[in-house]
MILUMMI-849060 format. One record per residue (C-alpha): residue number from 1; x, y, z. Coordinates in Angstrom, 1 decimal, padded with zeros to 4 digits. Layout:
BEGIN
NUM, X, Y, Z .
...
This chain:
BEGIN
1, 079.7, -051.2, -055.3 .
2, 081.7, -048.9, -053.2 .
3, 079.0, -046.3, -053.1 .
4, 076.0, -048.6, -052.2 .
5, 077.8, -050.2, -048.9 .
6, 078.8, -046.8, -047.8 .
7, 075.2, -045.0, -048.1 .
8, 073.7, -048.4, -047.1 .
9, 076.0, -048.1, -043.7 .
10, 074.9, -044.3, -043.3 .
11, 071.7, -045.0, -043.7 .
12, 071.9, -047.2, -040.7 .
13, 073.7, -045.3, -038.9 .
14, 071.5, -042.5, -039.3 .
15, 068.5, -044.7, -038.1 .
16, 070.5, -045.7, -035.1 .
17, 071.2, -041.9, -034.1 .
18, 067.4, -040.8, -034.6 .
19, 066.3, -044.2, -032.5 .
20, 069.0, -043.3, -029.9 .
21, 067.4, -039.5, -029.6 .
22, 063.7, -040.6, -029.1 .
23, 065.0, -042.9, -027.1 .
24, 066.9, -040.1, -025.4 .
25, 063.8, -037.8, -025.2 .
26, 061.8, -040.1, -023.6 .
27, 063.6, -040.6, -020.6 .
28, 064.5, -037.1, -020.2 .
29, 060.3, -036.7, -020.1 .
30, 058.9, -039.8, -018.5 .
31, 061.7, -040.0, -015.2 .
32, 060.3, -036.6, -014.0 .
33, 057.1, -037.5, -014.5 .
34, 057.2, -041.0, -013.4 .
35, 058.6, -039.4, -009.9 .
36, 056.1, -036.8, -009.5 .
37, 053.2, -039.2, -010.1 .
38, 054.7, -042.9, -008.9 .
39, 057.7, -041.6, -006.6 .
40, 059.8, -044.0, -008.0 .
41, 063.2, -043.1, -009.6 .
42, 063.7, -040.4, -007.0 .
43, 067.6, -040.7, -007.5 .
44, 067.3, -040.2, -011.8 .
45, 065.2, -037.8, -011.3 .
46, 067.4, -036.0, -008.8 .
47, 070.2, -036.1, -011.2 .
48, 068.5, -034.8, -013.9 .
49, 067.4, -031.8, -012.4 .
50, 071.4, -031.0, -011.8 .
51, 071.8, -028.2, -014.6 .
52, 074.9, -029.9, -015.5 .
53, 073.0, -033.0, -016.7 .
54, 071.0, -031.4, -018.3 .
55, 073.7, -029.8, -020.3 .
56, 075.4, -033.0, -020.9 .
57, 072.7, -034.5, -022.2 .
58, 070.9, -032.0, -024.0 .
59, 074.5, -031.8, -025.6 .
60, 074.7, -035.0, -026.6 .
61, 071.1, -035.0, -028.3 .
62, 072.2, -031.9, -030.3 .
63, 075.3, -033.7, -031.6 .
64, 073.4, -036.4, -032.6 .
65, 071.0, -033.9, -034.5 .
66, 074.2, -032.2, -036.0 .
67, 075.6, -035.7, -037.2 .
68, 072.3, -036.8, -039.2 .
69, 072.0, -033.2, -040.2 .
């Protein structure tokens, strides 16, 4: 019984943490792009051409990746 809830709750949370990451890599593509072809989101896109944002968050889509690993 034990062993069912737990993989049934890490299987969950896996699915959160790989929904989470594409959700992740799709903004880190589409603001760029959005503000080169719409210029709109000029302040995101600002931001995430700061080298520590992108640090931060490519960090945090590595831990991810290391946790469902």
């Amino acid at each position: 019984m034990l062993i069912t809830s737990l993989s049934a709750g890490l299987t969950g949370f896996t699915l959160f943490v790989t929904i989470i990451g594409m959700f992740l890599s799709a903004f880190m593509l589409t603001v760029p792009v959005i503000y080169e072809k719409y210029d709109k989101l000029a302040r995101l896109a600002r931001a995430l051409k700061e080298m520590r944002i992108g640090f931060i968050l490519t960090g945090i889509g590595t831990a991810f990746s290391l946790l469902i690993a």
